[in-house]
Structure formats: C-alpha cells, structure tokens
C-alpha positions as CSV (number, residue, x, y, z in Angstrom):
1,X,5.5,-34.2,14.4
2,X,8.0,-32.7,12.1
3,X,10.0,-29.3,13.1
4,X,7.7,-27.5,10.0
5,X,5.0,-28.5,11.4
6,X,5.5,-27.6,14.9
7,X,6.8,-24.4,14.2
8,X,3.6,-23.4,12.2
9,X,1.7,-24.6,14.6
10,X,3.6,-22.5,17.6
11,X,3.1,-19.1,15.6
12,X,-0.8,-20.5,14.9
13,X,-0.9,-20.5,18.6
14,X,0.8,-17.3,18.9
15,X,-1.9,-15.9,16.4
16,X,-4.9,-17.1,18.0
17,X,-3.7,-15.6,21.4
18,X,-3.5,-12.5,20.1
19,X,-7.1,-12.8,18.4
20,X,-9.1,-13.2,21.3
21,X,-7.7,-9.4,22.5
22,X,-7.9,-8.2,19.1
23,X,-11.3,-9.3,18.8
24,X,-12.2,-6.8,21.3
25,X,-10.5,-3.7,20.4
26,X,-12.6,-0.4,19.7
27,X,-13.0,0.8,15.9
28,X,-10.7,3.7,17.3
29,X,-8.0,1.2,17.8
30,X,-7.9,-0.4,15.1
31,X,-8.0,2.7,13.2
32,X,-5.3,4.0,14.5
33,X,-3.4,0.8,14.2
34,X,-3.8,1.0,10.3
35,X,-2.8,4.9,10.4
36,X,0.3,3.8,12.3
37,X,0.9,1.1,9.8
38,X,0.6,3.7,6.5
39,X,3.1,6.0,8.6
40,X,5.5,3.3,9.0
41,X,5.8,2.0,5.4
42,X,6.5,5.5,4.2
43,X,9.2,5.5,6.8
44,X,10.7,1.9,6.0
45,X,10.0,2.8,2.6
46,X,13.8,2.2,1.1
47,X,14.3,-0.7,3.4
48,X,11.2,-2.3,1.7
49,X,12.5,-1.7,-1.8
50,X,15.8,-2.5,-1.0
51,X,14.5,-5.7,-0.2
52,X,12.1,-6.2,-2.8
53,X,15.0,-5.3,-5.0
54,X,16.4,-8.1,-3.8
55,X,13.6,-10.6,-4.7
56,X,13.0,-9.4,-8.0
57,X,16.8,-9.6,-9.4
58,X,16.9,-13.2,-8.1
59,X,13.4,-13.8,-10.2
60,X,14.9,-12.1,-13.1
61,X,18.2,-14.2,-13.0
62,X,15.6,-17.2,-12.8
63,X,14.1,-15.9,-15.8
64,X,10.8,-15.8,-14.7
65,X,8.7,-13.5,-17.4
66,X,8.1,-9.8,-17.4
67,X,4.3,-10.0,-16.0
68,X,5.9,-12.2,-13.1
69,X,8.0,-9.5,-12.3
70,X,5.5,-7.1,-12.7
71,X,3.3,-8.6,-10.0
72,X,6.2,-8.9,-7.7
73,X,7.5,-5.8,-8.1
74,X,7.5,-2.6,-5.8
75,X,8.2,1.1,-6.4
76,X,7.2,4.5,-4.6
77,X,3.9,4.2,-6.4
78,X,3.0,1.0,-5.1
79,X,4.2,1.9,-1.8
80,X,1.7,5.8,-2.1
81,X,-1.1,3.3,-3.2
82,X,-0.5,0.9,-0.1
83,X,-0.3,3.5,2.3
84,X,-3.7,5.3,0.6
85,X,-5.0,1.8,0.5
86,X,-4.8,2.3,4.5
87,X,-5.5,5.7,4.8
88,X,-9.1,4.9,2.8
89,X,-9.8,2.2,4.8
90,X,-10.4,3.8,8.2
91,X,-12.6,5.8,6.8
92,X,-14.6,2.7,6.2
93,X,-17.5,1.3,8.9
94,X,-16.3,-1.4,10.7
95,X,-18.5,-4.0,10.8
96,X,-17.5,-5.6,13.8
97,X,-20.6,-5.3,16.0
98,X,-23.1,-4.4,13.5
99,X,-26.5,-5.7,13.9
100,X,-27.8,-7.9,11.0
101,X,-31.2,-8.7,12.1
102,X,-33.1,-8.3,15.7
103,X,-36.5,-9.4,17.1
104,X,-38.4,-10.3,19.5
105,X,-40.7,-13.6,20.4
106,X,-44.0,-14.5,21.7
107,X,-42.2,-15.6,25.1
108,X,-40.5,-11.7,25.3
109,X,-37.1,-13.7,24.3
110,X,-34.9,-10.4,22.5
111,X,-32.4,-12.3,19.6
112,X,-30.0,-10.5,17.9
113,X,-28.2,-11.5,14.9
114,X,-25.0,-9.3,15.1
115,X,-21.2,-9.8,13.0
116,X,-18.5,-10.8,14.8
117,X,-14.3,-11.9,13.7
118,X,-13.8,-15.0,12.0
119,X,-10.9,-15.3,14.2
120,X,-7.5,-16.6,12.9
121,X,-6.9,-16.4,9.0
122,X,-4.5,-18.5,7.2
123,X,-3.2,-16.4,3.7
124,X,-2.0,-18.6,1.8
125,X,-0.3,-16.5,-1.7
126,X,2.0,-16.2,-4.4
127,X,4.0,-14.0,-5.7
128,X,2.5,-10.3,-4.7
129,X,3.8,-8.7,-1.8
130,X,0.8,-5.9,-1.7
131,X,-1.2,-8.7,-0.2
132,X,0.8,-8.6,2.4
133,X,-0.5,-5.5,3.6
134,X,-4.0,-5.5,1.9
135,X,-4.5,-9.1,3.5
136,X,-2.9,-7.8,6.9
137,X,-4.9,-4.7,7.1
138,X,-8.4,-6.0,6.3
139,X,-7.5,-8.5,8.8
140,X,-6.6,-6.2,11.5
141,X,-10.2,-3.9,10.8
142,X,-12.2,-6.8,11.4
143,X,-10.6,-8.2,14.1
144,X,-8.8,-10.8,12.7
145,X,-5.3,-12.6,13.3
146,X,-3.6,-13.7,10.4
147,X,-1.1,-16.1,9.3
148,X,0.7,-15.5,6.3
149,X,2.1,-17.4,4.2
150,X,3.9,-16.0,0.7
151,X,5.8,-17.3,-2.2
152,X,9.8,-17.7,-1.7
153,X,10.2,-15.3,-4.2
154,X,8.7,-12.6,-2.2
155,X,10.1,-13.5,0.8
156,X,12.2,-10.5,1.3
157,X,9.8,-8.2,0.6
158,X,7.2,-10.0,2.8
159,X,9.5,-10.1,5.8
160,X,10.3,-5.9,5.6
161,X,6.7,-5.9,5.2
162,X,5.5,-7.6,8.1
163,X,8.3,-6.7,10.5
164,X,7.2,-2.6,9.8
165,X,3.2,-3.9,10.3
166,X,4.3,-5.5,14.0
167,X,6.4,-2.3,14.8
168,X,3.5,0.0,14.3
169,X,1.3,-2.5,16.6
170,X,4.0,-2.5,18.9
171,X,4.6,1.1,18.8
172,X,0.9,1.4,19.9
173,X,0.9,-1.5,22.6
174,X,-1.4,-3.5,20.4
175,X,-0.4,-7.7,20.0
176,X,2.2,-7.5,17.3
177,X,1.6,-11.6,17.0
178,X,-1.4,-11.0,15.7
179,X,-0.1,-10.6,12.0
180,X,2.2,-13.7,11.5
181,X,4.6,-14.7,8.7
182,X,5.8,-18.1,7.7
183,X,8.9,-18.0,6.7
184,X,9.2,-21.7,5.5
185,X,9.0,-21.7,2.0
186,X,9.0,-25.4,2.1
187,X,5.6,-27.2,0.8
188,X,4.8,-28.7,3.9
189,X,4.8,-25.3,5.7
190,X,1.2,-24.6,3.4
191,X,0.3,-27.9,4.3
192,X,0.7,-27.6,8.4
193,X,-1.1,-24.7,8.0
194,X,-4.0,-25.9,6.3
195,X,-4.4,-28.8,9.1
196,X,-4.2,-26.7,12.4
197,X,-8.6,-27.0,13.1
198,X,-9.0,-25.6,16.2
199,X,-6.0,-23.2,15.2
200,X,-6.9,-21.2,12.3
201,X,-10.2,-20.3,11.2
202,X,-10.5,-20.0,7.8
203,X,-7.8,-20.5,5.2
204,X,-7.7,-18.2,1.7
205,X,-5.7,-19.5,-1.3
206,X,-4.7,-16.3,-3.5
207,X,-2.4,-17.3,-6.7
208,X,-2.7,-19.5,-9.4
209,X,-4.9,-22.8,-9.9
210,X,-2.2,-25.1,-8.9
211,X,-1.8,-23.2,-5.4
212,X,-5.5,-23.3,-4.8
213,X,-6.2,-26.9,-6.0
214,X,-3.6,-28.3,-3.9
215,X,-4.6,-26.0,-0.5
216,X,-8.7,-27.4,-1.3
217,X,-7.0,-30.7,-1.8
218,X,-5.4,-30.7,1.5
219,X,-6.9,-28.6,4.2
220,X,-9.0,-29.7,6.6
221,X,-9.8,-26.4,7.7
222,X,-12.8,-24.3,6.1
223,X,-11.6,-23.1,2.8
224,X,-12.3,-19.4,1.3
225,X,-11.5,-20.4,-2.2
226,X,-10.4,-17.6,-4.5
227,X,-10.3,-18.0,-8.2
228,X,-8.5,-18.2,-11.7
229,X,-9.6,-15.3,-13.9
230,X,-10.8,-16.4,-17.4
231,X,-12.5,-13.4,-17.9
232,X,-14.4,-12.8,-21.1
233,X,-15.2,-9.9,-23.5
234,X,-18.5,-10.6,-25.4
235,X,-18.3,-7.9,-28.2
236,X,-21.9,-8.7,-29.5
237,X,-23.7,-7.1,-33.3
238,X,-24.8,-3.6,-32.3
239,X,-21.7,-3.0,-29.9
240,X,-20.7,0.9,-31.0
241,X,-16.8,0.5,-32.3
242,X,-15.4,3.4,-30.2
243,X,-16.1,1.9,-26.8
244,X,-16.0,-1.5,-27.3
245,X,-12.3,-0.8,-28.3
246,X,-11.4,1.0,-25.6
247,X,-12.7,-1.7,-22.8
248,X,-11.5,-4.6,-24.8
249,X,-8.3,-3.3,-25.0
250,X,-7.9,-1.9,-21.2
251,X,-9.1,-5.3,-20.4
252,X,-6.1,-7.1,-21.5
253,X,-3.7,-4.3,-21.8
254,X,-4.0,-2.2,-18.7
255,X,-2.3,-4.7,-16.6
256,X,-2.3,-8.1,-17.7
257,X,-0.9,-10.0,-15.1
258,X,-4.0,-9.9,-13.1
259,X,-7.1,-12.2,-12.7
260,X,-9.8,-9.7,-13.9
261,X,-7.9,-8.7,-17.0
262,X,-9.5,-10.4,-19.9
263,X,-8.4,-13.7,-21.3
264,X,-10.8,-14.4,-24.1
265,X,-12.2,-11.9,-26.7
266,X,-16.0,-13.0,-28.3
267,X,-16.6,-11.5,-31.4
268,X,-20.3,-11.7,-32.5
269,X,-20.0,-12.6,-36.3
270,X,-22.7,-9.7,-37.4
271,X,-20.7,-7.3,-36.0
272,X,-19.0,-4.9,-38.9
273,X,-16.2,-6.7,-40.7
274,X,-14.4,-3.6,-40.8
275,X,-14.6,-3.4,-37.2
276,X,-13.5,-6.9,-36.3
277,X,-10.3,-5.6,-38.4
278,X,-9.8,-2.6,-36.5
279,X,-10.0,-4.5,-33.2
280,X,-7.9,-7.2,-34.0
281,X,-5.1,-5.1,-35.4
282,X,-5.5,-2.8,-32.2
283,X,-4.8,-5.5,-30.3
284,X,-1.4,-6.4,-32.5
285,X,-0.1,-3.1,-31.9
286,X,-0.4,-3.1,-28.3
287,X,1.8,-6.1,-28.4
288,X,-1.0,-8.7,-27.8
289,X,-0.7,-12.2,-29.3
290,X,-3.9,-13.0,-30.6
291,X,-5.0,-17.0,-30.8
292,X,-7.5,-17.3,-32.9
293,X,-10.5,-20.0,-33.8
294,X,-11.1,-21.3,-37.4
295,X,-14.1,-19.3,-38.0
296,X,-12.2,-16.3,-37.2
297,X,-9.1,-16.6,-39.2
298,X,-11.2,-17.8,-42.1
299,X,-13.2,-14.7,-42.1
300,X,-10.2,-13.0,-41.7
301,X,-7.5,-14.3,-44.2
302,X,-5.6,-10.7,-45.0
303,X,-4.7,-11.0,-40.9
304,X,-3.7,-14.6,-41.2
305,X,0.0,-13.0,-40.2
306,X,-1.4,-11.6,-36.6
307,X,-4.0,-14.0,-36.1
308,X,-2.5,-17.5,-34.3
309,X,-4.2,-21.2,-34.7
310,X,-5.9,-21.8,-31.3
311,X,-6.2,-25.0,-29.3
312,X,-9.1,-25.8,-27.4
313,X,-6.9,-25.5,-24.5
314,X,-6.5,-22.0,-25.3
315,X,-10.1,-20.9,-24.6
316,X,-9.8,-22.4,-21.0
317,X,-6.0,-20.7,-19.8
318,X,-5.4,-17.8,-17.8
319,X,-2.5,-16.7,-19.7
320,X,-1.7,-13.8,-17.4
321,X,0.2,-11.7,-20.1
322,X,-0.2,-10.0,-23.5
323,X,-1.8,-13.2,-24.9
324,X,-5.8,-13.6,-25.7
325,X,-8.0,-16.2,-27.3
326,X,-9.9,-14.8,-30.0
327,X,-14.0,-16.7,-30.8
328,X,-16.1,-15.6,-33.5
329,X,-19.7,-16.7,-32.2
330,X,-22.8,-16.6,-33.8
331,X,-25.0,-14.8,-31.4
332,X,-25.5,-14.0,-27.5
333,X,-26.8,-17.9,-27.1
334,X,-23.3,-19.2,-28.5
335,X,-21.8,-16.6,-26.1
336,X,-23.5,-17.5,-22.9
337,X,-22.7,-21.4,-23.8
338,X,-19.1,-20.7,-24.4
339,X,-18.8,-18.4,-21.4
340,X,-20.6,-21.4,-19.5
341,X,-17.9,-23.9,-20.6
342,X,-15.0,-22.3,-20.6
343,X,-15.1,-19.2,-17.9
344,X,-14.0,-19.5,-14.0
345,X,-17.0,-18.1,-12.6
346,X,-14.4,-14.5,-12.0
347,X,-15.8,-11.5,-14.2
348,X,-17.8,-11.7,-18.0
349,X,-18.7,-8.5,-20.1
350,X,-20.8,-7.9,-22.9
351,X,-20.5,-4.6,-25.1
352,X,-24.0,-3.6,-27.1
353,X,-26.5,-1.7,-27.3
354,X,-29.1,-4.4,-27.4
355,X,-30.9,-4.4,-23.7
356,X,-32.5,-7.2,-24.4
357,X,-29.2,-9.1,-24.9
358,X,-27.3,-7.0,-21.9
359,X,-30.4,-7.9,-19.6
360,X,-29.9,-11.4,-20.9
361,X,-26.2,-12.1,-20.0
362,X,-26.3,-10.2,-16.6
363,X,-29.2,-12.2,-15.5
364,X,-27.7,-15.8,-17.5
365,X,-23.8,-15.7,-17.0
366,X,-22.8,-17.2,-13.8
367,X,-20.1,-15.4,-12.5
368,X,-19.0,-13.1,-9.5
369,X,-19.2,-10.3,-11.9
370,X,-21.4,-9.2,-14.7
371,X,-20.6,-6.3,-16.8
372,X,-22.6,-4.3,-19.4
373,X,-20.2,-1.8,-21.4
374,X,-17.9,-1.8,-18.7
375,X,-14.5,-3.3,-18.4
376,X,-13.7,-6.5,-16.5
377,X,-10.4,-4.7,-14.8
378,X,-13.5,-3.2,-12.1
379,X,-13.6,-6.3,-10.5
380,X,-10.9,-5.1,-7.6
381,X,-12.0,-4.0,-4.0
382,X,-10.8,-0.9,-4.4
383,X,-12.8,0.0,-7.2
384,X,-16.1,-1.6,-5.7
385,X,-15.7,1.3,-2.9
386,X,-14.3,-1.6,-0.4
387,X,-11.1,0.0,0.6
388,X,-8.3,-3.2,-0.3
389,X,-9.5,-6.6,-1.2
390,X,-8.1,-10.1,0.8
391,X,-9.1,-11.6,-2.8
392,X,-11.5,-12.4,-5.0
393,X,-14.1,-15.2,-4.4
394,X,-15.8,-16.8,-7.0
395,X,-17.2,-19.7,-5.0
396,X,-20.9,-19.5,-3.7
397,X,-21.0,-20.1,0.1
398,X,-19.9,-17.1,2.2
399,X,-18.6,-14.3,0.3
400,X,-18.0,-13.8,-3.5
401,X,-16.7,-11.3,-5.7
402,X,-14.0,-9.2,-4.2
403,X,-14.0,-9.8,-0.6
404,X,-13.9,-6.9,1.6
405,X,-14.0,-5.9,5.4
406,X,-17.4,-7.8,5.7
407,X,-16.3,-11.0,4.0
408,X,-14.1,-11.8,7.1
409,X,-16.9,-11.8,9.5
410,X,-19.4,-14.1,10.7
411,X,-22.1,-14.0,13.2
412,X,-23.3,-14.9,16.4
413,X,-26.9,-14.9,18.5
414,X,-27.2,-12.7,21.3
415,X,-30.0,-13.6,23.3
416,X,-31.7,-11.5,26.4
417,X,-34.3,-12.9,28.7
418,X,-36.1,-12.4,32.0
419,X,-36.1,-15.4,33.3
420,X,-38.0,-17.6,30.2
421,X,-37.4,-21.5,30.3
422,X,-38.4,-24.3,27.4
C-alpha cells in the first residue's frame, strides 16, 4: 500500500470515528457548531484572504483565465455571504430524525421509516474554496463527516478554511476530525479516496466533466454524481422582447463561470427579426462571443461581424465564460430535440407566452430544472430556500437538482413489538 494511500485512508478512519458521535449530536449542537464556525471566519477573515491571495497570484502567473480566477477568488463579500450562508442555515429543520412514513400491521408490528446520516462523505472539487464551507457545513447539519478533497490551486485557501472550521469544533468540544482535508494534491490521493468501501460513504464529484468522469470511472464507492451545465435558453415566437432580454442576458452574463449560467441561446425563427437583432447585439456589448449556426448567420448577414461560425462541438461545451452558442430553430419540437441531444440534464428555460408550449417543455425537457420566464442562474441552493448547496445533481437515483440538507440523508426502519415472531 502506497504512503498516499495510507495516509487517506488514516484520516478516512479518523473521519468515520468522529461520525458515529456526530451522528448523535442534538440539532442544538450542531447549530451552534455552525454559529461558531460563521464567528470564526469573520475572525480569521484576513488570514483567509491572505491566503487565498496567495493561490490566486500563483493561478494568475499560470495564466489560467479570468472566470478561473473568478471562481477561486475570495473577498469580504464572499466571506459576509459564507458566514450568512451559515447563519441561514440553522434556521433550517434538521432532518436528522424526521419521520418519513409510520404504520402499523395486522400482527400490532409499529415500523417507522425515519432519516438518518449518510455517514462519511468524500468531496471531491476543483477550484472553489466556498465549497469548502458550504460542503463542510451541510455536512456537519446532517450529521455527516466529511473528507475533502480540493484542487492544488486552492489549497491555501482550503487549508485556512478548514483549520478555522476544526477550531470552532474544538472551541465547542465537538470532534474537530470530523471535517477532514486532503492535502495531497497528487491524482492518486482522489483515487485512494474513492476506494476506501467500508470507509467513506458516499463520494460527490463537484468541478468539471473530466474530474467527474474520472471519480465514476474509478470509485468503487457509491457515487453522488454532480453535473456539467449546458444550460439552454429557448426564446420561442410570442416571447415579449423586454424580458426575454433581461433573463437571456443574466443567464450568461451575471456570472458566467458557473454551471447554471446559460451555454446555448435557442432562437425560435418566427420570433421578430428586429428582436433577434436587438438580442444578439445585446449580447456583443456585454462582451459575449456569440457562435452561431448557418441558419442564423444567414438570416442575419448585417451581424456577420459579431456572429462566429459554430462547430457542432460548440452546441455540446460548457464554455464557462463570456462565450454562447447561438441556434435558430424552427419551433418548440426542434427545441425540445436539440435540448434532448445536446443538454446535460442541469437547468433548460423557455421564454413565451404560449402555455401550451411552456406546459409542453416543463412536462418534455428532462432536466433537474425546468424554467418558464425565469432565468437558469435559480438553479443554486440558496435560491431554492435550501440554505448552501453540496452541489448540483443531475443524475436520477437519490437526490437531484441542488442538493441540500436532506440530500445527505438516508433512512433506516425502526421497528417496535411486543413480543410477535414469524
């Protein structure tokens, strides 16, 4: 066994110790775990950007691109909205104990279906060091343990992080090992981890498709598989110009870098010519490079300057940055069908007025999240009234959409008798 491995493996141990006490800790505990937690990142606060400082000028020398940066990047903002992120989740119910289903059989048997802590969590995720604490604090309401395991270029930040979350769990005389980072930023550190069965519960890939292909390609431990977002704005014939500009533009513009921003923009080809103009060159001034299909360039040839030749390949990238692939479809059929060949099951939207045709996608696109005149950037924990999000599922089994405080439990029988035998 290699010295990796075995070291992953000794803080996995150290992790699943700490889960079985964790496990039964009263939501009071917990609660004031987190609240010790917010109090202590405002009070490590320039130790945490110092070293996030850190991390991003060695990115920038690397020349990694500004919506790189932008996702690794810290600032008293980001550290108020992790500390809120906190604050707003004790006020949320902890489902740890919460009964699912109860009754009773003809032999007086009582069974109760109630939720319980998945156990240990291995994070595996790239680049963001608010997961950190999102991923560490949902962990901790539930009853979790968690390994974590970030990208090298986050690994200052990660480490401030995680050593002011295992203070504030000291500080209370709760198991500090119960939030765990891997500081190997070696490939066979994600691989240990995904191997330990008996170890680690569940694992959850969070980054790009090349971090969760290769952790589904390796673990043998139960996989909660997060996804890419190709997210898709369907801008169908009766859409009213005012809004649909506004959510197709926040959709790619408000912050880009993220997987429920939108990647491909559907232009139904009835909709007002004038219109499709007025979009398109909206999206140009905001700085947005616009790929475009045949059909639309040739039905736009005054904005052959703006508009880009796209590849197929195009229509199936999550470009994460001020680039969108541009389709001018026929109807809400074409739509559906592209959407259906091309989209990552994340988050679709269609702007009309038709309710036939809004009834029609929600109830057709297969996604984690529908939208009808709404913008695809919703698709975030926090928005859905969750508190923080461990990520966003867009598998089928389990949980899917953003995955809150409930997505990391599962559930046991309880069964009460007087004496009944089979």
């Amino acid at each position: 066994m290699s010295e990796i491995r075995n070291q992953v493996e000794a803080q996995a141990r150290l992790a699943k110790q700490a889960s079985r006490r964790l496990a039964q800790l009263s939501r009071e505990e917990k609660d004031a775990a987190l609240l010790a937690i917010a109090r202590k990142l405002d009070e490590d606060r320039q130790t945490i950007l110092a070293a996030n400082a850190k991390d991003v000028e060695q990115v920038r020398a690397a020349g990694q691109p500004d919506s790189y940066l932008d996702r690794l990047r810290l600032d008293d903002k980001r550290i108020d909205g992790l500390i809120s992120s906190l604050e707003e989740m004790v006020a949320l119910t902890d489902p740890v104990g919460e009964t699912i289903d109860a009754w009773t059989r003809p032999n007086g048997i009582e069974i109760e279906q109630v939720r319980v802590p998945l156990g240990v969590i291995g994070m595996v995720y790239e680049a963001r060091p608010n997961v950190t604490v999102d991923s560490a604090a949902i962990a901790l309401k539930t009853g979790n343990a968690i390994v974590l395991r970030g990208s090298r270029t986050a690994l200052a930040s990660n480490q401030a992080l995680v050593a002011s979350i295992r203070q504030a769990l000291e500080s209370l005389n709760l198991p500090a090992d119960a939030v765990q980072y891997l500081a190997i930023t070696a490939h066979e550190s994600v691989d240990a981890l995904c191997t330990l069965n008996g170890l680690i519960d569940v694992i959850i890939p969070r980054g790009g498709a090349e971090l969760i292909k290769r952790v589904i390609r390796t673990s043998t431990v139960a996989v909660l598989e997060t996804g890419v977002g190709n997210c898709h704005i369907f801008v169908d014939e009766s859409a009213a110009y005012p809004m649909a500009e506004a959510i197709a533009i926040n959709a790619k513009t408000s912050r880009p870098a993220v997987c429920n921003s939108a990647e491909t923009l559907l232009l139904h080809e009835n909709w007002l010519h004038a219109h499709q103009q007025s979009l398109l060159k909206e999206f140009h001034e905001a700085g947005v490079e616009l790929r475009a299909c045949e059909r639309t360039r040739s039905l736009h040839p005054e904005l052959a300057s703006i508009l880009k030749t796209a590849d197929e390949a195009d229509f199936d990238a999550e470009f994460l940055d001020l680039i969108i692939a541009v389709r001018t479809v026929k109807d809400c059929s074409e739509a559906i069908e592209h959407i259906a060949l091309h989209g990552t099951a994340h988050s679709e939207a269609i702007l009309t007025e038709n309710q036939a045709n809004a009834a029609r996608f929600l109830r057709e696109v297969d996604a984690a999240a529908v939208y009808h005149n709404a913008s695809t950037r919703f698709t975030d924990g926090g928005e859905f009234g969750f508190g923080a999000e461990i990520g966003i599922s867009t598998q089928k089994l389990h949980a899917r959409g953003p995955m809150g405080l409930t997505a990391l439990t599962t559930s046991k029988y309880v069964i009460r008798g007087n004496g009944q035998i089979r």
